[in-house]
C-alpha positions as CSV (number, residue, x, y, z in Angstrom):
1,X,42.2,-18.0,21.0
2,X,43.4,-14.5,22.0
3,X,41.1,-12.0,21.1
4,X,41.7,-7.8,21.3
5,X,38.3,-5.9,21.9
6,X,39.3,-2.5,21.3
7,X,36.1,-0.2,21.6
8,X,35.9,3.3,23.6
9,X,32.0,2.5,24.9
10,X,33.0,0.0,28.0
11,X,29.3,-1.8,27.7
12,X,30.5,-2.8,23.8
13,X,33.4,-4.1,25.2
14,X,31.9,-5.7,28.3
15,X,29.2,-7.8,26.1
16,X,31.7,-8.7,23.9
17,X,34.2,-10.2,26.4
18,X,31.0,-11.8,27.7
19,X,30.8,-14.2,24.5
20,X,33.8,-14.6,23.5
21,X,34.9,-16.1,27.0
22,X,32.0,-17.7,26.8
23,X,33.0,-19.9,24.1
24,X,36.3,-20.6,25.6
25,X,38.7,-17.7,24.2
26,X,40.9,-15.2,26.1
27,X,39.6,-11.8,26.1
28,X,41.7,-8.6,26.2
29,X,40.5,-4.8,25.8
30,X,41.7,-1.2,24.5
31,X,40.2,1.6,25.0
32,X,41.4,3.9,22.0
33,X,43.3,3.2,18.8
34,X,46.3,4.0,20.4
35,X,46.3,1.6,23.3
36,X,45.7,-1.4,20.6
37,X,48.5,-0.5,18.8
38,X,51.2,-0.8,21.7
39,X,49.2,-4.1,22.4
40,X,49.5,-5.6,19.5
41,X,52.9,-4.6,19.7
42,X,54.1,-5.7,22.9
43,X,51.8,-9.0,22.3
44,X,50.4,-11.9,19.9
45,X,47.1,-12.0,19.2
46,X,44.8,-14.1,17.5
47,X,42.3,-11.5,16.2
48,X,41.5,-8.3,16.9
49,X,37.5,-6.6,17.3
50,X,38.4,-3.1,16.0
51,X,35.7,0.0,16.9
52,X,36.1,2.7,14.1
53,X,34.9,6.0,15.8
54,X,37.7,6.5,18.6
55,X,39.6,9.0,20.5
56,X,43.1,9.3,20.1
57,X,43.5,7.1,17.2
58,X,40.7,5.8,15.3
59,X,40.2,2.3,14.1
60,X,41.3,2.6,10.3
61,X,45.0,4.7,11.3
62,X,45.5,2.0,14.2
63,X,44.8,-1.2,11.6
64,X,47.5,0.7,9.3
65,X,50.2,0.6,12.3
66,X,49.2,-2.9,13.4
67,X,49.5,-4.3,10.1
68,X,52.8,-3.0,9.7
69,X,54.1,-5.1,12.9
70,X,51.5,-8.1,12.8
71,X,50.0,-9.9,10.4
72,X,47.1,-10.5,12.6
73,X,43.2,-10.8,11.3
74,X,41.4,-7.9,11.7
75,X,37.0,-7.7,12.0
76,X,35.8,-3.9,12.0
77,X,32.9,-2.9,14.1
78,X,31.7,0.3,13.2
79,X,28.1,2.5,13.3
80,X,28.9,3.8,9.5
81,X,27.8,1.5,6.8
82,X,28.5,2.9,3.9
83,X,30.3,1.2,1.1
84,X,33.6,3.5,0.8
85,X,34.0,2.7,4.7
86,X,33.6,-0.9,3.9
87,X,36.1,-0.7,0.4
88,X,38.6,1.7,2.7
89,X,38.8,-1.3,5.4
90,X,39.1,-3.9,3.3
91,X,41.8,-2.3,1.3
92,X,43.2,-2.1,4.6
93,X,43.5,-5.6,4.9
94,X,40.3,-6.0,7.3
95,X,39.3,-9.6,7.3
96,X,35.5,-8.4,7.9
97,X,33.4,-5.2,8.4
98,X,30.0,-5.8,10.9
99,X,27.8,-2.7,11.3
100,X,26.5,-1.6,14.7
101,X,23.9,-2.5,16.1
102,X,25.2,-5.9,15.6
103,X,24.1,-9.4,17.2
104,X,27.3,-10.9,19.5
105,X,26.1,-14.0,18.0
106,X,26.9,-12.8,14.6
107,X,29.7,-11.1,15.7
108,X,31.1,-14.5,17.3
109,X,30.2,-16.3,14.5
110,X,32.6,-14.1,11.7
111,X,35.2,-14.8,14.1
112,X,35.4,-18.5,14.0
113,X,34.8,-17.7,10.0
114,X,37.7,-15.2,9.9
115,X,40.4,-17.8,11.9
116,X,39.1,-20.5,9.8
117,X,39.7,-19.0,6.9
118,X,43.6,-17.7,8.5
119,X,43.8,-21.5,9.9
120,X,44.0,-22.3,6.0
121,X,46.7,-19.9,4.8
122,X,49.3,-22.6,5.4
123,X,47.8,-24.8,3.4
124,X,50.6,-24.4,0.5
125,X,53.7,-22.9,2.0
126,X,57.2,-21.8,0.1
127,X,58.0,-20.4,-2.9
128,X,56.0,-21.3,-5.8
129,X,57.3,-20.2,-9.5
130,X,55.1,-19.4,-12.6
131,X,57.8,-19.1,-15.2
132,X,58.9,-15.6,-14.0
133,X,56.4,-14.9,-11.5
134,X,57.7,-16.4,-8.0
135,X,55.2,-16.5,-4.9
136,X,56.9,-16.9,-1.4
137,X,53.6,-18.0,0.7
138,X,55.3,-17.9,4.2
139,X,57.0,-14.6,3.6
140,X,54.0,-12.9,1.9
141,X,56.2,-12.0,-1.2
142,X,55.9,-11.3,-4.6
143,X,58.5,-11.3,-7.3
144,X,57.8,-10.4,-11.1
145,X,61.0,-11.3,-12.9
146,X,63.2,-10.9,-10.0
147,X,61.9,-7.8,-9.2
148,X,59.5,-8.0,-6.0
149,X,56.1,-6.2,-6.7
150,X,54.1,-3.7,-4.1
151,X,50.9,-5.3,-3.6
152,X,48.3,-4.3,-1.3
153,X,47.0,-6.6,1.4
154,X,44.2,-7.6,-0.6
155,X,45.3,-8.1,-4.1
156,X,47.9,-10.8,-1.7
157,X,45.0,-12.3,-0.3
158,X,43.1,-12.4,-3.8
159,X,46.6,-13.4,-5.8
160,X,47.2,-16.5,-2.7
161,X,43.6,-17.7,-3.1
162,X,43.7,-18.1,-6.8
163,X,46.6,-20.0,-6.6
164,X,45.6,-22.1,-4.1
165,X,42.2,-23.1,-6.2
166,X,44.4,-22.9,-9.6
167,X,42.4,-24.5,-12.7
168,X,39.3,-23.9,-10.8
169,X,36.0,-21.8,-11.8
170,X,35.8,-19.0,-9.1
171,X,32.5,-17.3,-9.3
172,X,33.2,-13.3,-8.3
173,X,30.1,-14.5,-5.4
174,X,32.8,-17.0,-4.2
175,X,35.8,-14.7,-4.7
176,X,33.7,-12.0,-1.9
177,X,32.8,-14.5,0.4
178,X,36.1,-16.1,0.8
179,X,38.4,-13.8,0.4
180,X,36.9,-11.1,1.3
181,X,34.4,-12.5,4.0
182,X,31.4,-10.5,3.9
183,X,28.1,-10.6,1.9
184,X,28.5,-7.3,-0.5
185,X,25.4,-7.5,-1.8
186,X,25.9,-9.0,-5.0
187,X,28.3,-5.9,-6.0
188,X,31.1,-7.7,-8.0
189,X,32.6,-4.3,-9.0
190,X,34.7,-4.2,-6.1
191,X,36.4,-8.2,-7.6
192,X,36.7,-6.7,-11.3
193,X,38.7,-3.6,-9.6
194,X,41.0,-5.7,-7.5
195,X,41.7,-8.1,-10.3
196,X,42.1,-5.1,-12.5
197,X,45.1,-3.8,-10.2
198,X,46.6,-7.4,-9.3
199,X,46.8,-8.0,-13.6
200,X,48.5,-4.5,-13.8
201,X,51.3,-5.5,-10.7
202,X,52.1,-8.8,-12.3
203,X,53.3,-7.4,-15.3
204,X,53.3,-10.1,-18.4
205,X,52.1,-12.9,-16.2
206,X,48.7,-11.2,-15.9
207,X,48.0,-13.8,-18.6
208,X,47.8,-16.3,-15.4
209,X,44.3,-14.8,-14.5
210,X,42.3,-16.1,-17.1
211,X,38.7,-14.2,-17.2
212,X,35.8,-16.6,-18.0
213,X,33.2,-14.1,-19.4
214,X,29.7,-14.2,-17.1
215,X,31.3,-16.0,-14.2
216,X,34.0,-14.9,-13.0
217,X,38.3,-16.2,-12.7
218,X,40.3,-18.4,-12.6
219,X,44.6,-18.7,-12.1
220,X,45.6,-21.1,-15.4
221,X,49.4,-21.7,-15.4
């Protein structure tokens, strides 16, 4: 794999190249927020270790312009823990959020958990249609009756892995640890919100996203 350290403290950076050559991957660095976006512009990566406190451009505004060029997983490391960083990343379309002083282990660990969970993204590809409610999986596209519908990166990623489990019991436990990727303490809010927000985009066919009272959701269609 390709991997894009971008971190402004060089011993960060130098560790992490460290294990992630170790286990056989290519490691490239930024300095700044800035740098990483004209990489990940002028190249393909794999996934990209994204520092949040940076000069020139921090992590969240460079993620924003990456995103809009690359649809390439993203893991935030970052000193500040506190849940409206975590939410703002993740509604970002960060894959994962890993709070300094962190454990390369750990670190290396939510990668191969992170391209895993990319790896099966292909899984069902084309266009799948619900009655009115059309999904292209290869494009990333939504269409309510026709009419294509502005979802954020997440309520895709939530939408895509409820159809890909349709007629199956999600737990909202199971709902943050896969499509989310990280342990949120046992805070479903942030699932009931998200679902909340996907129901109000797709219009009538919200009816697809059954609610199963004390457990969670599941897509019925």
């Amino acid at each position: 794999m390709k991997i894009l350290i971008v971190d402004d403290e060089e011993m960060i950076r130098g560790v992490l190249r460290e294990y992630v050559e170790f286990e056989g991957n290519e490691a490239f660095e930024a300095v700044d927020g800035m740098e990483a976006v004209k990489l990940c512009r002028d190249n393909d990566y794999d996934l990209v270790l994204m520092d949040i406190m940076m000069p020139k451009l921090d992590g969240f505004s460079a993620v924003k312009e990456i995103k809009k060029v690359k649809d390439v997983p993203v893991i935030m490391l970052s000193a500040r823990g506190e849940e409206y960083d975590k939410l703002f990343a993740f509604e970002l379309g960060v894959d994962d959020y890993v709070t300094k002083p962190f454990s390369p282990k750990e670190v290396m660990a939510r990668i191969n958990a992170v391209t895993k969970r990319h790896a099966g993204v292909g899984v069902v590809d084309g266009t799948l249609k619900f009655e009115g409610l059309e999904v292209d999986m290869a494009g990333r596209n939504v269409y309510v009756d026709g009419e294509k519908a502005e979802l954020t990166p997440k309520e895709y990623e939530l939408l895509f892995y409820l159809i890909r489990n349709k007629g199956i019991a999600l737990t909202r436990e199971k709902l943050l640890y896969d499509v989310w990727g990280f342990d949120f303490f046992g805070d479903d809010r942030t699932v009931d919100t998200h679902i909340k927000m996907l129901r109000g985009n797709l219009k009538e066919y919200r009816k697809f996203i059954v609610t199963l009272r004390g457990l969670g959701y599941k897509f019925e269609a």
